[in-house]
C-alpha positions as CSV (number, residue, x, y, z in Angstrom):
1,X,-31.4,-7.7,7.9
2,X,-30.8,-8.8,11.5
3,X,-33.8,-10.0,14.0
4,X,-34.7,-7.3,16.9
5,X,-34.6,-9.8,19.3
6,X,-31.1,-10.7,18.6
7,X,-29.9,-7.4,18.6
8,X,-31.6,-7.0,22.0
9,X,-29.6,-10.0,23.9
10,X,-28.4,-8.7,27.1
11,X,-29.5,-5.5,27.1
12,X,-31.5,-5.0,30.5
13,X,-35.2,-4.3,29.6
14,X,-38.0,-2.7,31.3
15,X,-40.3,-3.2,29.4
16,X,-41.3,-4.0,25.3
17,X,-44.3,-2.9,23.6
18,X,-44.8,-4.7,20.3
19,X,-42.9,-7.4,18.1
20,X,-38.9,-8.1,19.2
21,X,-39.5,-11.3,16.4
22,X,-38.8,-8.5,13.6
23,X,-35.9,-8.0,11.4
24,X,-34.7,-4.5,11.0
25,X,-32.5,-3.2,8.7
26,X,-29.8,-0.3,10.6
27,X,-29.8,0.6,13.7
28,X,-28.9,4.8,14.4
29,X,-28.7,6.9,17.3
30,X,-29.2,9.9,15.0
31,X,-32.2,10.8,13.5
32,X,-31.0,12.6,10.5
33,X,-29.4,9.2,9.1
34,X,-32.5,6.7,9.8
35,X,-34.5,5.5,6.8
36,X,-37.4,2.7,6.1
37,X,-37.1,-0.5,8.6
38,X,-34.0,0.7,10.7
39,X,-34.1,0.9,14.5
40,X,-33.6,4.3,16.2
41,X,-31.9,4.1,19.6
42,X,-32.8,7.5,21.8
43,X,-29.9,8.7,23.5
44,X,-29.9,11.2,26.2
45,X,-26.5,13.4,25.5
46,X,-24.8,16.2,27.0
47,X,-26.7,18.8,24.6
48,X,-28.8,17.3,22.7
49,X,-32.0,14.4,23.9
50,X,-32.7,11.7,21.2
51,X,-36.2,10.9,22.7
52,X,-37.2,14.4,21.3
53,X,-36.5,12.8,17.8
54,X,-38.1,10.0,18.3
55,X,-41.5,11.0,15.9
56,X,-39.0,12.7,13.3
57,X,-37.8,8.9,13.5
58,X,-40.7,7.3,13.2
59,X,-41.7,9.7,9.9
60,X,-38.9,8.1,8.3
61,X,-39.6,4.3,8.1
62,X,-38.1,3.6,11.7
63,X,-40.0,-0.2,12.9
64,X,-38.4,0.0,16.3
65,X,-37.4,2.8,19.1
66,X,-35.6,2.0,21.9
67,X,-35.8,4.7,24.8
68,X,-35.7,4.7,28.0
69,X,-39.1,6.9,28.3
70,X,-41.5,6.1,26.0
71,X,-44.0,8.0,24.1
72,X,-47.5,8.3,26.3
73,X,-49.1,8.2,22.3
74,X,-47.5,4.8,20.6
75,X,-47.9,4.5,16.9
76,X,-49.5,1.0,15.9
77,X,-47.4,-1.2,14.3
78,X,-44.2,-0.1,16.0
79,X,-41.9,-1.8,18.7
80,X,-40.6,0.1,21.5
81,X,-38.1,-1.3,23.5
82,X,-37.8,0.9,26.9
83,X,-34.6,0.5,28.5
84,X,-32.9,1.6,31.8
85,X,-30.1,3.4,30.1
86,X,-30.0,3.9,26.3
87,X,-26.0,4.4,26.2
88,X,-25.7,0.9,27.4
89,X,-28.0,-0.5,25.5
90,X,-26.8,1.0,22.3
91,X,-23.5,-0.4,23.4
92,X,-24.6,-4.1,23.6
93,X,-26.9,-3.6,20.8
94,X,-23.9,-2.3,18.4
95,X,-21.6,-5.2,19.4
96,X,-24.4,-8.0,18.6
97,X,-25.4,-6.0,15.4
98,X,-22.0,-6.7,14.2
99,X,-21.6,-10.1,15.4
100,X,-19.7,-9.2,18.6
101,X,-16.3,-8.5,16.6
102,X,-14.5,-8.0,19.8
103,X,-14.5,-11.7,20.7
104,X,-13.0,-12.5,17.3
105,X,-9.5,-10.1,17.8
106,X,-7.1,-9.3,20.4
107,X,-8.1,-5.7,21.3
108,X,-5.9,-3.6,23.7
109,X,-7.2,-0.5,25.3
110,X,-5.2,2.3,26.5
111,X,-6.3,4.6,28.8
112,X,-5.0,7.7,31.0
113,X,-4.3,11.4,30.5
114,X,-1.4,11.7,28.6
115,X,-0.1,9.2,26.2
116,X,-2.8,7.1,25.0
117,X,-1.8,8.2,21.2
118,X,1.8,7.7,21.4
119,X,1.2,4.0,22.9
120,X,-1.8,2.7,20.8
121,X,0.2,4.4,17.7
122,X,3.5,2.9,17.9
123,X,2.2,-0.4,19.1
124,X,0.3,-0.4,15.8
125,X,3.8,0.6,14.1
126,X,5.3,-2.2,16.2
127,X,3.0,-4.6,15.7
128,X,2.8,-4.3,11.8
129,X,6.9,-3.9,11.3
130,X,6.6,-7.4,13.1
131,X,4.7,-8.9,10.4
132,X,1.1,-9.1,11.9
133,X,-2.0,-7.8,10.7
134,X,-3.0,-5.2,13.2
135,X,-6.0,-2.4,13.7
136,X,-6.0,1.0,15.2
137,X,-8.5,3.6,16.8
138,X,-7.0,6.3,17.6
139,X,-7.0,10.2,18.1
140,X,-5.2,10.7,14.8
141,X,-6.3,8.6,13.0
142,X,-8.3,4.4,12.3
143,X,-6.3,2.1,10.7
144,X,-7.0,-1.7,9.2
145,X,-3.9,-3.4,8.4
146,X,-2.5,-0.5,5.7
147,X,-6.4,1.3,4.7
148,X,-6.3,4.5,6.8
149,X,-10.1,6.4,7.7
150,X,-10.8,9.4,9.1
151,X,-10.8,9.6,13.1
152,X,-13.6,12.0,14.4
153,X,-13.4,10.9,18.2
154,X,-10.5,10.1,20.6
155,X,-13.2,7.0,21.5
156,X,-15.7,6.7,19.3
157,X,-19.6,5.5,19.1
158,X,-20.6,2.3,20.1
159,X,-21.6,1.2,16.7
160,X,-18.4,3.1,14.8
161,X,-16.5,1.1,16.8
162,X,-18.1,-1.9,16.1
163,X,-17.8,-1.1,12.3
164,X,-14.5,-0.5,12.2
165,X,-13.5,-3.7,14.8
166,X,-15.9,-5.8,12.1
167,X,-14.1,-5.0,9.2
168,X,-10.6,-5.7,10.4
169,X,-12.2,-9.2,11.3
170,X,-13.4,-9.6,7.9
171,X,-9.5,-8.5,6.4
172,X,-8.4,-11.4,8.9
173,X,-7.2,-8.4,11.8
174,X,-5.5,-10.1,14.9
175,X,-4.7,-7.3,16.8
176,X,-6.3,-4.0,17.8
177,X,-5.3,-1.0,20.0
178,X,-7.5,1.7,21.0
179,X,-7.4,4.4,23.0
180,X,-10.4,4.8,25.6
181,X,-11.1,8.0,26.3
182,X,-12.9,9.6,30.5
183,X,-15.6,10.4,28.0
184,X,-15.5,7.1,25.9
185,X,-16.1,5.0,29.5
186,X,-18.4,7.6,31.0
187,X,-20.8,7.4,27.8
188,X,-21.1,3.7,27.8
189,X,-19.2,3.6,24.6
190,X,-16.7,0.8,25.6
191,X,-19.4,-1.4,27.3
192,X,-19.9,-4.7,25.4
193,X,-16.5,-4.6,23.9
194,X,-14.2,-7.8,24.8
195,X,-10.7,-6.7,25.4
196,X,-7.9,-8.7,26.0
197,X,-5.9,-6.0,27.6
198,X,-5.9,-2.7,29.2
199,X,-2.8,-0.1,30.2
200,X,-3.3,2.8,32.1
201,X,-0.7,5.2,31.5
202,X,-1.2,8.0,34.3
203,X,-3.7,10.7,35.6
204,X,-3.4,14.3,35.6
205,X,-5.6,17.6,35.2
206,X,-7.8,17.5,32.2
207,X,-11.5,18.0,31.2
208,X,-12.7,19.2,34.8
209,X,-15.1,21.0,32.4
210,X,-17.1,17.2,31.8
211,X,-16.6,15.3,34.9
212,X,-17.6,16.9,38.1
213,X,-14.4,16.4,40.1
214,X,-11.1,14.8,39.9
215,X,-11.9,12.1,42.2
216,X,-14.8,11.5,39.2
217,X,-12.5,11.7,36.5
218,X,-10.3,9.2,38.1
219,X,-13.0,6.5,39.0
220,X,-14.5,6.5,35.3
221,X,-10.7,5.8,34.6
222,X,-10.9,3.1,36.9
223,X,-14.2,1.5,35.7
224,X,-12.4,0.4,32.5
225,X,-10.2,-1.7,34.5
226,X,-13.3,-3.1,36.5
227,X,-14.9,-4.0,33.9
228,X,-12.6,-6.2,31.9
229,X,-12.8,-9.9,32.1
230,X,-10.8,-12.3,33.6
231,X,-8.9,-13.6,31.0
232,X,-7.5,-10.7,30.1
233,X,-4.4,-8.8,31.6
234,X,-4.5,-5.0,33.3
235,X,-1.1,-3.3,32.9
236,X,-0.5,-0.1,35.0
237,X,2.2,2.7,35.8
238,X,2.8,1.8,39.5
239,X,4.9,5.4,39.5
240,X,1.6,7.6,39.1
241,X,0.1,7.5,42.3
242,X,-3.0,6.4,40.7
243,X,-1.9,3.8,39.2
244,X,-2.5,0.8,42.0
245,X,-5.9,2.2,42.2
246,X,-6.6,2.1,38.7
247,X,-6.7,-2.2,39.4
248,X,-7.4,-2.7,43.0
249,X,-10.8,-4.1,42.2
250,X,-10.1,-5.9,38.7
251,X,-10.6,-9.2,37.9
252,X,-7.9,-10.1,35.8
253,X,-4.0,-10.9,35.8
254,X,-2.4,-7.5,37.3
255,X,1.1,-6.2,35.9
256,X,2.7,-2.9,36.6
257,X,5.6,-0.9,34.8
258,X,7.8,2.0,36.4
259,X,11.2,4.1,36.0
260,X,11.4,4.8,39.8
261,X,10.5,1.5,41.9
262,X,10.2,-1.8,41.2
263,X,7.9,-3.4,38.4
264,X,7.2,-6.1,36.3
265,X,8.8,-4.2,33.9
266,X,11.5,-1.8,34.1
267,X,13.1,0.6,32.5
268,X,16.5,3.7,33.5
269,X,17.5,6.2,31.4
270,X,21.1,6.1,30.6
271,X,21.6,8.8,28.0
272,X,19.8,11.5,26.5
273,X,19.6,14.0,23.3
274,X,17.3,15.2,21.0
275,X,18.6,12.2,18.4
276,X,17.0,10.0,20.8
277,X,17.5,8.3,24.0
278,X,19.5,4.9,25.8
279,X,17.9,2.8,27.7
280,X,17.7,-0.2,29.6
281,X,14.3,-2.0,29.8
282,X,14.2,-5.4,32.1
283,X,18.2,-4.8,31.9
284,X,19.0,-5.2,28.2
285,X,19.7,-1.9,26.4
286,X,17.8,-0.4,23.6
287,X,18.3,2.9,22.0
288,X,15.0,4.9,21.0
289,X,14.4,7.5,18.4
290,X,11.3,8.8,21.3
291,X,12.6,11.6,23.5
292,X,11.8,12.0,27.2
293,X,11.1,10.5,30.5
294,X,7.8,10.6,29.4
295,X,8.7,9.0,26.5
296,X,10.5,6.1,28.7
297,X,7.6,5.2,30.5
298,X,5.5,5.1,27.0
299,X,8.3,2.4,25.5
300,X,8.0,0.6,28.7
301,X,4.3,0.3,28.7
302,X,4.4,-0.3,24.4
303,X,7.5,-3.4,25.9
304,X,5.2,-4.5,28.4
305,X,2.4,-5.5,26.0
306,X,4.0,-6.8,23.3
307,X,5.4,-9.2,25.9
308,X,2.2,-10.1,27.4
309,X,1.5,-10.7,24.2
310,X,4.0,-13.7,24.0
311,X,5.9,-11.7,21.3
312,X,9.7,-12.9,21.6
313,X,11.4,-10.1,23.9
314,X,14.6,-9.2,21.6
315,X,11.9,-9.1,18.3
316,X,10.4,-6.4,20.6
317,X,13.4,-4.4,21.5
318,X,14.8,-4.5,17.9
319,X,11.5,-3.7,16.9
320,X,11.3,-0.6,19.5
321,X,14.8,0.8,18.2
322,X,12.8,1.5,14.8
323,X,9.9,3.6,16.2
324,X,9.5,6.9,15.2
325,X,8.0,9.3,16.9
326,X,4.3,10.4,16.6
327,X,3.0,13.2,14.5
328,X,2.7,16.3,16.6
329,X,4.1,14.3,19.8
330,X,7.7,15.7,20.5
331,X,8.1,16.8,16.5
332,X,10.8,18.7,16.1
333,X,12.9,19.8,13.0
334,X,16.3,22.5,12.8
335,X,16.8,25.4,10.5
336,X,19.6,26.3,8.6
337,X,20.7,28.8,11.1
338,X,20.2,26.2,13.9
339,X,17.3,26.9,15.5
340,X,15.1,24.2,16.7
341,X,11.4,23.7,16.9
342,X,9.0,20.9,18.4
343,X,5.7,20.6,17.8
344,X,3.6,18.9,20.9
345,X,0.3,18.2,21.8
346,X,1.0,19.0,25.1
347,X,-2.4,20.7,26.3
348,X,-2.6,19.5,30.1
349,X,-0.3,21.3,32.8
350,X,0.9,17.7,33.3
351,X,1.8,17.4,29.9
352,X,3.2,20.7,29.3
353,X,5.8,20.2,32.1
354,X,6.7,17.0,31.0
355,X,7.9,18.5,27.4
356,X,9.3,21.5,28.8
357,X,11.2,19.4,31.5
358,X,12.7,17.3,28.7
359,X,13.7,20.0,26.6
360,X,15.6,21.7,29.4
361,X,16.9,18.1,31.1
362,X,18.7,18.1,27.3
363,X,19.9,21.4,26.5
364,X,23.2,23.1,27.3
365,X,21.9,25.7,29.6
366,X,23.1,28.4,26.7
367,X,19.8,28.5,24.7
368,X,16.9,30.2,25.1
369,X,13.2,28.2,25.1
370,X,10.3,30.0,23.9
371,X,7.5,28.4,24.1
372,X,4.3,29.3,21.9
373,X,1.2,27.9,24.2
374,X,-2.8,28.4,24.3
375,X,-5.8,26.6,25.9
376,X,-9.0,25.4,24.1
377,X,-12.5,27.3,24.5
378,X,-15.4,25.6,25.6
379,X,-13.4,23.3,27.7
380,X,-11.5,23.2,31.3
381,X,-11.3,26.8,32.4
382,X,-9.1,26.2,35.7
383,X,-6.7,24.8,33.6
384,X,-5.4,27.8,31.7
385,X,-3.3,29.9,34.6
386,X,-1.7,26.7,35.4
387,X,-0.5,26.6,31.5
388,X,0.1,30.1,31.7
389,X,2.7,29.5,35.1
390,X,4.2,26.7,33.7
391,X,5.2,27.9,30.5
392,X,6.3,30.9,31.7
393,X,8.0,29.5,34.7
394,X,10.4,26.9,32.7
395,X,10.7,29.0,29.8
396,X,13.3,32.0,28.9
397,X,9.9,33.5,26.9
398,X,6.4,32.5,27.0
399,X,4.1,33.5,24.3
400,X,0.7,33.1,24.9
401,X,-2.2,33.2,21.9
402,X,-5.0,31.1,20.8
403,X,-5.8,27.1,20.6
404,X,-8.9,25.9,19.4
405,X,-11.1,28.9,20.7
406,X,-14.7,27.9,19.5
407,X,-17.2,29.9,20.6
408,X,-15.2,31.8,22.8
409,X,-13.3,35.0,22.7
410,X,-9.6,34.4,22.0
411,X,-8.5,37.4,24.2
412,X,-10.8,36.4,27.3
413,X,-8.9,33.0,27.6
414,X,-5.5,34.6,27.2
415,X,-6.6,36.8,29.8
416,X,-7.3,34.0,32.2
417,X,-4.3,31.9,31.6
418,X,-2.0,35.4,32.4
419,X,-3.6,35.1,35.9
420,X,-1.4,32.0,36.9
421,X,2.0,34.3,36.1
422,X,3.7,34.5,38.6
423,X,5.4,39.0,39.1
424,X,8.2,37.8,38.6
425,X,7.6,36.2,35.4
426,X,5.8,38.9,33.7
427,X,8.3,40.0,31.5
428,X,8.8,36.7,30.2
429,X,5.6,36.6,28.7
430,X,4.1,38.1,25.5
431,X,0.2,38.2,24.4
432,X,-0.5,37.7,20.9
433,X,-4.0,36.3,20.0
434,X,-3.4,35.3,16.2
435,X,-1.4,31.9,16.3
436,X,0.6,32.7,13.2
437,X,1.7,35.6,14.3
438,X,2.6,34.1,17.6
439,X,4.5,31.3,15.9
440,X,6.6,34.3,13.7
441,X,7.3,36.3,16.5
442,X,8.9,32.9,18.5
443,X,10.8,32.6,15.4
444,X,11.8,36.2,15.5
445,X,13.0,36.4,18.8
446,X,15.0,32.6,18.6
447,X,19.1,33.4,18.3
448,X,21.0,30.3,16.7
449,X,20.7,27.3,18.8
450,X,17.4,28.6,20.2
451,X,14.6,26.0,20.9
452,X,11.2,27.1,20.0
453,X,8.2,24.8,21.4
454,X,4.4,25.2,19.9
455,X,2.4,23.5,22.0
456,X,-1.1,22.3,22.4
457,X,-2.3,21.6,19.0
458,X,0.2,18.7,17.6
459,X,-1.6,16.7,14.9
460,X,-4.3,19.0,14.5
461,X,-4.6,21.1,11.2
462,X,-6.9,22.7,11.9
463,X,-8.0,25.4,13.7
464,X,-11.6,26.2,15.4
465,X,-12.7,29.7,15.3
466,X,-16.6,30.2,16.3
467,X,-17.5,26.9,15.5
468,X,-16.0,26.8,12.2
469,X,-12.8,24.7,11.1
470,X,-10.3,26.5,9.3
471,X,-7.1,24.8,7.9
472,X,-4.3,25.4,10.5
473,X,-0.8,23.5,11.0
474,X,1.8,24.4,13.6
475,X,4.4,22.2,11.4
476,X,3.3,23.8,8.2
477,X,4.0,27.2,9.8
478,X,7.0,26.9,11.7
479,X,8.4,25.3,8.2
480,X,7.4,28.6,6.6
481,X,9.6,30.5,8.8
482,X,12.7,28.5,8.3
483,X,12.5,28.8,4.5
């Protein structure tokens, strides 16, 4: 059991009605899960308002509400707690619940468009092939020291988080990474947390569907950095052009990494194949299993906190040369008759490009790329011609079918991403709605020493179809074809 009151410190109040001297057993932001003497926190989401559960709660045991509207007809007996904004206060009030586990561990967030799961991921891998006992929240998947769970959120809820950072405490956890997620800041979700670090990676088009602009998207970006405290260190890609904005207005120790001007750290590409790629970071060569400019400026930001993390330089770089690369980031395997396939979770234009410029920076110039690509329903629409012109622009053949449509019509997002083809591309460019098909007919068309890219899904196995999940792997597919 855990007092109210001390759940409630630093959380800004309006007002309190009732007993704060009260211990409580949970505390919930979903009604379905309360039970006798928990606390119910009323959130106000994007679909859904908690405040119109707040009786349902109260049916079920619940001694305390905290809302930031409360009820004109109070029951007797009960504390409500009104608050200006419940997000935050569930924030604050999940990080004391748990005895503010955050203070207790180094944790690292990563944030940015593209390659938050490749950097928190391998410097999990890093960390723990140095000997260190070291968490994860990821995409993929939550890891504490070697005990994997299931990962339901790129950034998850305040009080999952909490959870998760209070049990690697308890198994004697020194290091976490975590990706923080535009939706992850935006929803409060980060708020409370002490981090010792943060690393922006870079900014591109993605979920213009959630935030109102791109000048939005950016600025919740740069409110993690803000908000971190001065002890801690802010690490940015001084190449994207968002990157000096990302710290302008932090309060800690600024560092920056980049491949084309000068940084703290720095990195050149020497050579580069699909085996892997050389290359020099702060001037001493390493050679990387990772693929990919992009790649380069992931190693380099993976280098850069590992050393801000007094780790001893050459125990990082001989500790880089072992990474492997991420599942579903730049996966590729090679038939018997020499065609090769990469699975990536490219689903950005940025992203996309990036992949597709690396595959063609690599090859001869005598194979063909086909690239299998989609776009999500219920998610960024202006997105999907851009896709659309990229694949088919820096492809030989462009094959264009279904993602994760949810509740909307396969065909009608096809149709939209076919609008960004540019006439002289048409014929480079194929409609076929069923993904396995799609992924067949790639392999169909691919001559020896072909390069066949699925893109968009990655990890995923899974795919959504009118809200309902069915079991779906681009690896597991493309591996049927080659046997």
């Amino acid at each position: 059991m855990k007092v109210l009151r001390d759940i409630l410190y630093r959380v800004p109040v309006n007002a309190v009605f009732g007993d704060t001297n009260i211990d409580v057993n949970k505390m919930h932001f979903d009604s379905r899960e309360v039970s006798t003497n928990d606390v119910f926190v009323a959130l106000k989401g994007v679909q859904v308002d908690g405040h119109d559960f707040i009786e349902k709660a109260l049916d079920k045991g619940v001694l305390a509400i905290v809302c930031e509207t409360v009820p004109e007809k109070r029951r007797t007996g009960i504390t409500y707690v009104e608050v200006l904004d419940s997000s935050e206060a569930l924030a604050i009030m999940s990080s004391n619940y748990y005895d503010n586990p955050s203070k207790k561990i180094k944790l690292v967030g990563v944030t940015g468009t593209n390659g938050k799961t490749t950097v928190t991921t391998l410097l999990y891998e890093l960390f723990m092939n140095l000997g260190r006992r070291v968490g994860l929240l990821s995409t993929v998947k939550i890891m504490v020291n070697k005990r994997e769970f299931k990962a339901t959120h790129t950034t998850p809820d305040s009080l999952t988080i909490n959870k998760y950072l209070a049990k690697m405490v308890a198994e004697g956890v020194e290091y976490c990474f975590m990706e923080v997620s535009s939706h992850g800041i935006h929803q409060n979700r980060t708020l409370g947390l002490n981090f010792a670090g943060g690393v922006f990676t870079n900014l591109s088009h993605d979920h213009l569907d959630y935030h109102a602009s791109f000048a939005e998207y950016r600025d919740v970006k740069k409110r993690f950095f803000d908000q971190l405290p001065k002890d801690a260190f802010a690490l940015t890609n001084i190449d994207d052009k968002n990157g000096p904005v990302m710290i302008q207005n932090t309060k800690t120790k600024k560092y920056t990494y980049a491949l084309k001007t000068l940084g703290d750290f720095k990195a050149k590409i020497l050579e580069k194949s699909f085996s892997g790629s050389l290359i020099t970071i702060n001037g001493t060569e390493v050679w990387s299993k990772l693929i990919g400019t992009f790649n380069a400026y992931n190693l380099l930001a993976i280098y850069g906190v590992a050393d801000l993390m007094e780790v001893e330089k050459l125990e990082v770089l001989k500790g880089i040369s072992e990474l492997n690369s991420v599942s579903g980031r730049f996966q590729y395997i090679v038939s018997e008759t020499n065609v090769t396939a990469i699975v990536d979770y490219a689903h950005t234009p940025d992203a996309l490009k990036n992949v597709l410029e690396t595959i063609n920076d690599i090859r001869t110039g005598n194979e063909n790329v086909i690239t299998v690509v989609g776009c999500g329903g219920d998610r960024d629409k202006t997105k999907r011609p851009k896709m659309a012109h990229i694949a088919s622009q820096l492809s030989n053949q462009a094959i264009f079918t279904s993602d994760n449509p949810r509740t909307e019509d396969p065909q009608a997002i096809i149709n939209e991403m076919e609008k960004g083809v540019s006439p002289e591309n048409y014929k480079k460019t194929i409609s076929i709605v069923d993904r396995k098909q799609a992924i067949k007919t790639a392999y169909k068309l691919a001559s020896p020493g072909d390069i066949i890219l699925i893109a968009g899904k990655g990890h995923e196995n899974y795919q959504e179809v009118n809200g309902e999940r069915r079991h779906f792997d681009d690896l597991e597919e493309i591996k049927m074809c080659f046997n």
